[in-house]
N, C-alpha and C positions, 0 to 999 in steps of 0.2 A: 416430529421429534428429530433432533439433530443428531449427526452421528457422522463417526471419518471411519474410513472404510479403506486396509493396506490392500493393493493389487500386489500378491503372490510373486511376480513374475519381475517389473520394476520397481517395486516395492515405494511406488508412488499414492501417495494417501490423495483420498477422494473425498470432500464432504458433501452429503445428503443434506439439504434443507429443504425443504416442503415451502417455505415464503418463497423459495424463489418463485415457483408457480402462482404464488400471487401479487407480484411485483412485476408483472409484463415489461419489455421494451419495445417499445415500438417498430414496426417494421420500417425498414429501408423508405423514406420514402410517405412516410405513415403519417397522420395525427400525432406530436406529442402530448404527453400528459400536458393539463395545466393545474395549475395550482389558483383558489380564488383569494389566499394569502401566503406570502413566501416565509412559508416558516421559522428562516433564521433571520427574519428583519428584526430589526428592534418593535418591542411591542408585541411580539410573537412566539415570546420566548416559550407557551406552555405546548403550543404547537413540537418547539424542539425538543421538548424534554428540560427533565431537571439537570443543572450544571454539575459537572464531576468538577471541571478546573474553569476560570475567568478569569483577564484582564480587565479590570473596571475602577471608574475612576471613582475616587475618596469618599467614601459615605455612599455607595448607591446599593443598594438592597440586592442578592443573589435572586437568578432567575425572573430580572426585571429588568430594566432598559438601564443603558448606563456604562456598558462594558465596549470593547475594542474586542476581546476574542472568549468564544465560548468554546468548552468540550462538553458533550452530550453522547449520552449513548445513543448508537443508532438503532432506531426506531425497528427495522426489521434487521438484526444482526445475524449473520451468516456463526455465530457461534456464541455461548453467553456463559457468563461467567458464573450463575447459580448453579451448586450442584459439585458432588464430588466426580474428581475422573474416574474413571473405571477402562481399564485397558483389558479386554475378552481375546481367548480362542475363538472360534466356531469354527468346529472342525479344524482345516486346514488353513482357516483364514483369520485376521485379528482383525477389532476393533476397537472402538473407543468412543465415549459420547460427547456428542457437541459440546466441549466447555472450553473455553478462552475469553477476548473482549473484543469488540468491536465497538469505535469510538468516531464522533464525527469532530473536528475542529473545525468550528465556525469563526474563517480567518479576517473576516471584517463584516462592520455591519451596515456597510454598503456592497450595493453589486459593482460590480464591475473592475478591471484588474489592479491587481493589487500593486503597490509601492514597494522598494527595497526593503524599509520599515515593515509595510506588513508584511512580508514573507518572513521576514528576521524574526518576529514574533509570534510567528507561526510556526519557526524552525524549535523557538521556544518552548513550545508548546508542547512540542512531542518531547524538546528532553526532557522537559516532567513530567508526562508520560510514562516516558522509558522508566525513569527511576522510582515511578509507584507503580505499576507494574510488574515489573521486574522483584521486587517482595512476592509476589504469588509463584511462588515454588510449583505450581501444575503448567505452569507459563514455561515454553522454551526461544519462542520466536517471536519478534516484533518487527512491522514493516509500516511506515508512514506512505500514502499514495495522498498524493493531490492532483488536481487540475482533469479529472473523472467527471467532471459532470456532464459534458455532452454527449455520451454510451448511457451512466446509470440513471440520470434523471433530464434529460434534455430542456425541460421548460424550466430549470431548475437555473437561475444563472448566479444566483448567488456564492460566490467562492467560497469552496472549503474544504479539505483534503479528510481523508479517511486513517484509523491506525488501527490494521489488526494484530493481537495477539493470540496465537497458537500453540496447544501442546504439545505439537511435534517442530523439529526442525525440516520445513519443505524439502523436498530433492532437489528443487531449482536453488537454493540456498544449501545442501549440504554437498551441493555438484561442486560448488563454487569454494566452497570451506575446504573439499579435498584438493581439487586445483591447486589451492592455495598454499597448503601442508607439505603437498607435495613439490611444488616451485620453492618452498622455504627449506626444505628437505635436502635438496641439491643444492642450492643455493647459496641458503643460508642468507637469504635477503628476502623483504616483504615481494612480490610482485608488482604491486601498485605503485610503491616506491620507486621500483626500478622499470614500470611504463613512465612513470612521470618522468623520471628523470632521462631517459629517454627521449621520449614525447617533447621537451621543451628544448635539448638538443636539435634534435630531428626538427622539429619544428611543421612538418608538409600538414599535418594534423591537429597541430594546436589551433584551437579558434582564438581564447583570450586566455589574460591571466590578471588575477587580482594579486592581493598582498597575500593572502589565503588557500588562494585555489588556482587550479588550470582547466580550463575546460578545454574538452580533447572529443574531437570525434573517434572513436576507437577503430584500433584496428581491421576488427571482426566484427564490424557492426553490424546487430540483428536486425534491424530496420532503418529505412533510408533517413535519413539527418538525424540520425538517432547521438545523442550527446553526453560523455561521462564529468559529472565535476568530481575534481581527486582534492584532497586537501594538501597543503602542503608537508604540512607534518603529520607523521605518521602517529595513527591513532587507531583503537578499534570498537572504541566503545565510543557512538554516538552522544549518548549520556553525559559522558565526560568534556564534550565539549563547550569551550567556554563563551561566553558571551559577541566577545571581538571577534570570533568564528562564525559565529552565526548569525551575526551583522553583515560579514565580507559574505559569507554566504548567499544570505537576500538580497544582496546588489550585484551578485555573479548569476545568480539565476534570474534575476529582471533584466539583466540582459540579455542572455541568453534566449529566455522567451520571447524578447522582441526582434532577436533576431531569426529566429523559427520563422515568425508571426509574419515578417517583412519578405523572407525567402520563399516562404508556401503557402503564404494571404491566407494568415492567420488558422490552421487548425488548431481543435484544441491539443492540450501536449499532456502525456503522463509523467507527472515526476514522483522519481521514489527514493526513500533517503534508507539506504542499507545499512544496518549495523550489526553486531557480531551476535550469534546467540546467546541465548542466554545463561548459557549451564555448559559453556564450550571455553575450556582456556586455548582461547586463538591470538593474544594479543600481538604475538610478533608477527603472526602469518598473514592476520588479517585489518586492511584498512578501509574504516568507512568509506562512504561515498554517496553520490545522487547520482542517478540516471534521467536522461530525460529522452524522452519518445515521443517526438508528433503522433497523433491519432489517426491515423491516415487508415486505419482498416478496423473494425467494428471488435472489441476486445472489449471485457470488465478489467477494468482497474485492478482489483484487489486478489483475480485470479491469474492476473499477468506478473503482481509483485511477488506473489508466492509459488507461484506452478502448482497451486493445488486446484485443481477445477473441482465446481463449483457445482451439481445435480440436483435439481427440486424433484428426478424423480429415482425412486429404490428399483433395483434391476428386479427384484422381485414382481414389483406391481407392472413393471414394464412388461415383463416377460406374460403374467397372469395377464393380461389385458391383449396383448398380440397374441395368445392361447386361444381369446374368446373369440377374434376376429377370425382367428382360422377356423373354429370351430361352426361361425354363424356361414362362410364361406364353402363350407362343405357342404351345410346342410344337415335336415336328419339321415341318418345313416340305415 
């Protein structure tokens, strides 16, 4: 059973899933998994699941070969959308049970990296996404990660980025929402606005810039070639972005990526496309954006977009089971 769990103290929410424990990753070093069909090839489709959203060309039949991009649920979701929320006491502490979506966009149905075009329609993808989503009133957060599959599935090379929705708004998203409030507060100017405009002044930190975007290694950046793309115009709802945006988009991060790819011989990269909560009027404070992260140190995806970690096991059982070992360690008494 799924379940988020507030720590009292940083009032940072914890989800329980029990898959994780059976979703291993390999160690360091290890056997990756293999697969004896790749599930999101063409032809494979029942392997992926039934399709929520497709690109597919004229007349081809849903959940059958024929398409450019699939969204599927994923198969072991870290939280599921069946089910009313329920937000509890116990005692001194609250909870709440697993309910949100977690969704897989299958960004081509070839392996291997993708085009300006596909990520453009991939960016796509998640604004449809966001904007059917976003109807479910128990939903408060939504985060797009891609370029995860050498951590959560290694023998898995098929491209395709992950979207999860959540009932809470994360601490590592509402750290950043108060940042924000608070720099628009004194200000009275977005932040992001006024790095960019900065940023392209200054220029020691600008990598490129499209018609669209500026990609900016940030100031305070939390990992080494770690990379922010800012839009040009200020906006905070991802959703709302329109077409020509997320066209200039997919040709700012294919570059981007091959410039990772060429400076640190190719690891893979996390990118994650940030947009504003969902039940939060931030529109002046806050400006979408992508991040991107070489993977250079062993991290899941969708626990680094969120800052919620991620526990297959309940401190309960943890605790009852290092009870028994001290007990079989004692001996009879």
């Amino acid at each position: 059973m799924r379940e988020l769990r507030k720590d009292l103290v940083t009032g940072r929410w914890v989800l329980f899933n029990p898959s994780r424990l059976q979703e291993p990753r390999p160690r360091p070093g290890g056997p990756a998994r293999t697969f004896e069909k790749c599930p999101f090839c063409p032809g494979n489709e029942s392997l992926a699941g039934r399709e929520i959203y497709a690109v597919r060309a004229e007349g081809s039949a849903p959940d059958g070969p024929g398409w450019s991009l699939r969204v599927v649920p994923n198969r072991v979701p870290l939280l599921g959308v069946e089910g009313h929320l329920e937000r509890r006491e116990q005692g001194i502490y609250d909870r709440m049970n697993g309910i949100g979506a977690h969704e897989v966009i299958i960004e081509s149905p070839q392996h291997g990296p993708l085009s300006a075009a596909d990520l453009a329609r991939s960016f796509r993808a998640f604004r449809e996404r966001c904007l059917d989503l976003r109807r479910d009133q128990r939903l408060r957060h939504l985060v797009m990660v891609r370029g995860c599959a050498g951590r959560e599935a290694p023998a898995l090379e098929h491209p395709y980025a992950q979207v999860l929705a959540t009932p809470v708004v994360p601490i590592a998203a509402r750290e950043t929402l108060f940042g924000a409030r608070r720099y628009f507060d004194y200000h009275e100017r977005c932040p992001w606005c006024d790095i960019l405009d900065f940023e392209l002044e200054d220029r020691r930190r600008l990598i490129l810039e499209t018609d669209s975007f500026a990609a900016l290694a940030p100031y305070a950046s939390r990992a080494p070639f770690e990379i922010l793309l800012v839009p040009r115009e200020h906006g905070h709802d991802f959703g709302a972005a329109p077409d020509g945006v997320l066209d200039d988009l997919g040709a700012a991060l294919e570059r981007v990526l091959d410039l990772v790819s060429r400076a640190l011989g190719g690891p893979p990269c996390l990118t994650f496309v940030r947009t504003a909560p969902l039940r939060e009027r931030c529109d002046a404070e806050f400006h979408w954006h992508v991040e991107v992260v070489p993977e250079l140190f062993a991290d899941l995806g969708v626990e680094r977009a969120t800052g919620i970690p991620v526990n297959g096991t309940l401190p309960e059982e943890a605790a009852a089971y290092l009870r028994r070992l001290e007990t079989q360690k004692k001996g009879p008494s």
